[in-house]
C-alpha positions in Angstrom: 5.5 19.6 -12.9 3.8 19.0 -9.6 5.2 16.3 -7.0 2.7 13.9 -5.9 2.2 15.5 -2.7 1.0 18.3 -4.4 -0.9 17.1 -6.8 -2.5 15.1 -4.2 -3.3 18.0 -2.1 -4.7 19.7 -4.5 -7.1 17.2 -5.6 -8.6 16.4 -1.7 -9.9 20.3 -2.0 -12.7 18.3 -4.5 -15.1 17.5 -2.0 -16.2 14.3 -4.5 -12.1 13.3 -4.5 -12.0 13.5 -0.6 -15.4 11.4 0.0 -13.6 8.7 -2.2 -10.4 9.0 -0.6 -11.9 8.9 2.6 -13.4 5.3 1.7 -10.3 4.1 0.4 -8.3 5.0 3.6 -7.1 1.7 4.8 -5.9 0.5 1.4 -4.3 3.4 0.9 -2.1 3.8 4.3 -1.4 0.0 3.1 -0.2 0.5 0.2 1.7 3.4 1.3 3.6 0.6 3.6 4.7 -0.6 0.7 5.9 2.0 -1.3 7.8 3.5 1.8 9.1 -0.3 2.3 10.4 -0.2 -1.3 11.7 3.0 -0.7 13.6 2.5 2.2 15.0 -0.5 1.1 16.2 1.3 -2.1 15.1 -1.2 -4.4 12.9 -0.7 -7.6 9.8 -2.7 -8.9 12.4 -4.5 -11.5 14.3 -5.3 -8.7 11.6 -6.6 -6.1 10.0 -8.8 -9.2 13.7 -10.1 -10.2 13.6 -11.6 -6.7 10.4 -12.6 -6.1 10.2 -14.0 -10.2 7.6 -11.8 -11.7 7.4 -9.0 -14.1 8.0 -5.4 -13.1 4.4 -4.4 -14.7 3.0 -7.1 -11.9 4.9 -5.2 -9.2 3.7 -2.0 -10.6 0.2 -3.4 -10.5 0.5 -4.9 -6.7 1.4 -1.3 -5.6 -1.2 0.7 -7.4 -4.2 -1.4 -5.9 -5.6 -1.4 -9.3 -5.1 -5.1 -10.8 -8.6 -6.8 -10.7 -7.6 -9.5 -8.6 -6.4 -8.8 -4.6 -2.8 -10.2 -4.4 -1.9 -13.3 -2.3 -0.8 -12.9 1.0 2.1 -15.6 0.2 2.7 -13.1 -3.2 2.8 -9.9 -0.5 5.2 -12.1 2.1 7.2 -12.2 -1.1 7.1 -8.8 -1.7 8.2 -8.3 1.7 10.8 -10.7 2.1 12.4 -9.4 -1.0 12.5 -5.8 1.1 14.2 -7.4 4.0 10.8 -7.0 6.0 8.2 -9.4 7.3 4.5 -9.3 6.3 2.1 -8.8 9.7 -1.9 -9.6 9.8 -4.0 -8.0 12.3 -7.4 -8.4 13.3 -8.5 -5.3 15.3 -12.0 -4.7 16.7 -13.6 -2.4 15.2 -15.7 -0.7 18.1 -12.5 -1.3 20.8 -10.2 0.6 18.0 -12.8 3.1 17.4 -12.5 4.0 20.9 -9.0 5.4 20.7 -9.3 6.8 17.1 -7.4 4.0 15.1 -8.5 1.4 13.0 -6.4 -1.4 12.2 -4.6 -2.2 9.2 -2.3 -4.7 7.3 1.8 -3.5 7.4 4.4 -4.8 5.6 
């Protein structure tokens, strides 16, 4: 079975599957927050809904970016409260962060 990291790499040498990646950069690195948030913390999604009183399929949901409605940002400082963390919200400027080569981003 491949690992994720694999599997991932191997599906960015698709040119379509990087053009779509690419566009779904910033959602992605956020998400990634919280995964490696979770992770850290050593906590499951049964866990983190347990203490934030929702179901494990709606944690499961929240991480995968796929539900069909964008999450709260009082549901994600719950998400990160129950991981010990705090929720930050930045506004960057686009053409000043462009400058330097980042672009900003939501982290848990």
């Amino acid at each position: 079975m491949l690992t994720h990291k694999e599997l991932k790499a191997r599906a960015l040498e698709r040119a379509d599957v990087q053009v779509e990646y690419d566009q779904l950069g910033d959602e992605f690195r956020f998400l990634d927050e919280f995964l490696k948030a979770r992770a850290a913390a050593g906590v499951t999604q049964a866990e983190v809904a347990e203490r934030i009183g929702t179901t494990q399929s709606a944690i499961a949901r929240l991480e995968s970016g796929r539900g069909k409605h964008s999450p709260s940002i009082a549901t994600l400082e719950k998400y990160a409260h129950a991981l010990g963390c705090r929720l930050e919200l930045r506004l960057v400027n686009e053409v000043a962060s462009s400058k330097v080569g980042t672009r900003g981003h939501l982290t848990a």
